[in-house]
C-alpha positions in Angstrom: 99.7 10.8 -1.1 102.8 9.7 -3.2 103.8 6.0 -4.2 107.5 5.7 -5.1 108.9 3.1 -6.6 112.7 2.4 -6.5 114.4 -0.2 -8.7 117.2 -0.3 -10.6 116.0 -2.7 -13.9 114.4 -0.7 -16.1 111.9 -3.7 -17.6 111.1 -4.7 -14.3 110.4 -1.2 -13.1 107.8 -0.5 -15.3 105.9 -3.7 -15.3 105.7 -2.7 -11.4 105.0 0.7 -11.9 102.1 0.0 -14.4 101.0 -2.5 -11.6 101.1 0.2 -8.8 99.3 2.1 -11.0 96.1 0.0 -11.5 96.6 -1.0 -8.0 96.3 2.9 -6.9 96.0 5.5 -9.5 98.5 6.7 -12.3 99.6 10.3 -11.2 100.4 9.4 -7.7 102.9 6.8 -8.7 106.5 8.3 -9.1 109.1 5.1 -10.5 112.9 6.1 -10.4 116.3 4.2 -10.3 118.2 4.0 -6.4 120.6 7.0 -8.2 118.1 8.6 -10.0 116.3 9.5 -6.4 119.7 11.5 -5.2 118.4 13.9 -8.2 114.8 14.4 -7.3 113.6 17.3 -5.4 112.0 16.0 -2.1 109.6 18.6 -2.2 108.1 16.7 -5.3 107.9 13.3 -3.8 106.7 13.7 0.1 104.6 12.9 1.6 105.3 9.7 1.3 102.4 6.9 1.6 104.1 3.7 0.4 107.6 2.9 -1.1 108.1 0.0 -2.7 111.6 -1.0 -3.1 113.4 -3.1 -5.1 116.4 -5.0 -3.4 119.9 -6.4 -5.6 120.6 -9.2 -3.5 123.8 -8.2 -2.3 123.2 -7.5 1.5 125.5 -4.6 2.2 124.5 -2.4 -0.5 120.7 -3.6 0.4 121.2 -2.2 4.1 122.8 1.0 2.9 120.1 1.5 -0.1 117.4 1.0 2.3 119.0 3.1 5.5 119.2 5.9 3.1 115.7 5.7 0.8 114.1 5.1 4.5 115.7 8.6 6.4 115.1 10.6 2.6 111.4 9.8 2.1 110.0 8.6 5.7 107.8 6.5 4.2 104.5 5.9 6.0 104.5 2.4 4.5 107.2 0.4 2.9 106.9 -3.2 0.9 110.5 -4.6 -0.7 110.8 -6.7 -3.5 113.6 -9.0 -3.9 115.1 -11.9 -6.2 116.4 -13.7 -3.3 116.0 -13.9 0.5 118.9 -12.4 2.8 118.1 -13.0 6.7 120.2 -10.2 7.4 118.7 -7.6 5.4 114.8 -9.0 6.3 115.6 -9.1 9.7 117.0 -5.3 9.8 114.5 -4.1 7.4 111.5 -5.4 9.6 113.0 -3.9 12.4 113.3 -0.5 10.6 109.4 -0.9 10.1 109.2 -2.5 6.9 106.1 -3.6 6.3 106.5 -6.4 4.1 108.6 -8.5 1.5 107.4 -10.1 -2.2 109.2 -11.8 -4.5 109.9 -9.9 -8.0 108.6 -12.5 -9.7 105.2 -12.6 -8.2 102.3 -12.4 -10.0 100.8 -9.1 -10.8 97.6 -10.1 -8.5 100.2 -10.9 -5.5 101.9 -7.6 -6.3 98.6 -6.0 -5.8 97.2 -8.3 -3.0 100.7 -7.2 -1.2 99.7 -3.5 -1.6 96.3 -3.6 -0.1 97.6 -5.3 2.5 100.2 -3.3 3.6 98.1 0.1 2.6 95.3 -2.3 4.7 97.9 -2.1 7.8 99.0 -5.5 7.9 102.4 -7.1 7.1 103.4 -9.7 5.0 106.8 -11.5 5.8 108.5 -14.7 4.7 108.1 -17.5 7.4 112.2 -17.6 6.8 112.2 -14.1 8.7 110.1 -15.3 11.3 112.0 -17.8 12.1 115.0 -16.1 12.0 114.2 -13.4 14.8 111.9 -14.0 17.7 113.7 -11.2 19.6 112.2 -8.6 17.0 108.7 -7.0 18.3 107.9 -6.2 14.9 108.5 -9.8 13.6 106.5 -11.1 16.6 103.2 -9.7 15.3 103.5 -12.2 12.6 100.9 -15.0 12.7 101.9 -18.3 10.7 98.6 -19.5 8.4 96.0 -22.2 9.5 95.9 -24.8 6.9 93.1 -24.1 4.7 89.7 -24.7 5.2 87.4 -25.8 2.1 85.7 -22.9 0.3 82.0 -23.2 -0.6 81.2 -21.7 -4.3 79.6 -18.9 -2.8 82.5 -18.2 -0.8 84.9 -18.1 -3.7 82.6 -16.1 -5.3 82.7 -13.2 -3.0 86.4 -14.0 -1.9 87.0 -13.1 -5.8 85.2 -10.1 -5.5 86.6 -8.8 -2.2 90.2 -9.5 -3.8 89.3 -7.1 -6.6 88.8 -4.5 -4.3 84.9 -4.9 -4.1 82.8 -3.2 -1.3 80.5 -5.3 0.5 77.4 -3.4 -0.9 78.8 -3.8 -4.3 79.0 -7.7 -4.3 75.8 -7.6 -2.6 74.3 -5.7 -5.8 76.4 -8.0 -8.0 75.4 -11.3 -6.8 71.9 -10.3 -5.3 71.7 -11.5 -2.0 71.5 -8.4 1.2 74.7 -7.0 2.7 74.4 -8.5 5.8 74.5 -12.1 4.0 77.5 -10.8 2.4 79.5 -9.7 5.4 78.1 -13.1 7.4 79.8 -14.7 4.5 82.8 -12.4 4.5 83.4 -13.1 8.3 83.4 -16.6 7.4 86.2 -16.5 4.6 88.0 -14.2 7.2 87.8 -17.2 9.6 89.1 -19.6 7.1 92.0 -18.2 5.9 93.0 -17.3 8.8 92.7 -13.4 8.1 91.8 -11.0 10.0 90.3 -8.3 7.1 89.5 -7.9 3.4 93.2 -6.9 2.3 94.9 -10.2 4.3 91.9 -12.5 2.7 92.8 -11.6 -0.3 96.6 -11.7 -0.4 96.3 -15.2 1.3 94.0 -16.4 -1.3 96.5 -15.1 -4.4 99.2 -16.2 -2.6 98.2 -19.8 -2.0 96.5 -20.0 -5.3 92.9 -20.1 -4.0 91.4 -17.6 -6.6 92.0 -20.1 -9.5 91.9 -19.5 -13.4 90.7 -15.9 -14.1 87.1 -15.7 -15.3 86.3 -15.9 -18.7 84.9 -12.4 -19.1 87.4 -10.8 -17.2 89.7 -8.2 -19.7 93.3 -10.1 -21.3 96.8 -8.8 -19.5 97.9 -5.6 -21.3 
């Protein structure tokens, strides 16, 4: 299944796209331009898993760009990124199934955290959208976050793992303790953040800053 990527800035378009690549896997990322997809042979790109698209800000050319990308590619999942918030455009987009909005200038692990959720099934909007449409159905699955509750070490421990994409069995070889202690403890992170599976825990916890300072072994940025 294909990623595409859409955006029109050319630095910002591969710093993503080398993102959605260690996010899902190098050859099934295609990155273009909004013009450069008129040129592309559809028979290359679909199916389509996830597109991520990058917004301008200007809201009528927004609604066009993603009318069109949206009836070309069918996307089975679709996350935008944006430099600024439009309620017009998030309100349409989520009720043209977009699945979720994050800033351009997030961090590479939000970018990520994002992805898994979506890919995860769940959504991630701005609380602006939410309250800007309580007519839409799709905006009403929305669930505003609990405040946090405290973290014990262990729990950040395995909250860390599960963000990098851990499975259960592999923190529970990591960190020696049995799988079922693992997903007890799993089930309790769930509860705290207010998730409701692995992919939402973790894009809460990068989004809210909960992971901290990376650890000291862990490999530099490229």
């Amino acid at each position: 299944m294909t990623t595409v990527l859409i955006e029109e800035y050319a630095i910002l378009r591969i710093a993503i796209q080398h993102i959605l690549e260690s996010a899902r896997s190098p050859e099934s990322v295609m990155s273009m331009t909004p013009q450069k997809l008129n040129e592309v042979s559809m028979s290359l790109v679909r199916p389509v898993e996830l597109l991520v698209l990058g917004i301008t800000g200007a809201a009528d050319f927004d609604l066009h760009m993603l009318a069109s990308v949206q009836m070309q590619l069918t996307p089975r999942y679709s996350l935008i990124l944006y430099d600024s918030l439009d309620t017009r455009v998030m309100v349409e987009a989520a009720r043209q199934g977009v699945c979720g909005f994050i800033a351009k200038s997030s961090t590479p692990e939000a970018i990520t955290a994002a992805v898994h959720l979506v890919l995860a099934g769940g959504q991630c909007f701005p609380r602006i959208i939410v309250e800007a449409s309580h007519n839409s159905p799709y905006v009403a699955q929305q669930r505003p976050h609990s405040p946090m509750r405290m973290l014990t070490p262990r729990q950040e421990e395995i909250l860390r793992m599960l963000a990098k994409g851990h499975t259960m069995r592999e923190i529970s070889k990591e960190i020696g303790i049995s799988v079922a202690t693992v997903k007890s403890h799993a089930r309790t992170l769930y509860w705290k953040l207010n998730a409701r599976n692995q992919a939402e825990a973790a894009f809460i916890a990068v989004q809210q800053g909960l992971l901290g300072e990376p650890e000291e072994d862990a490999e530099p940025p490229q």
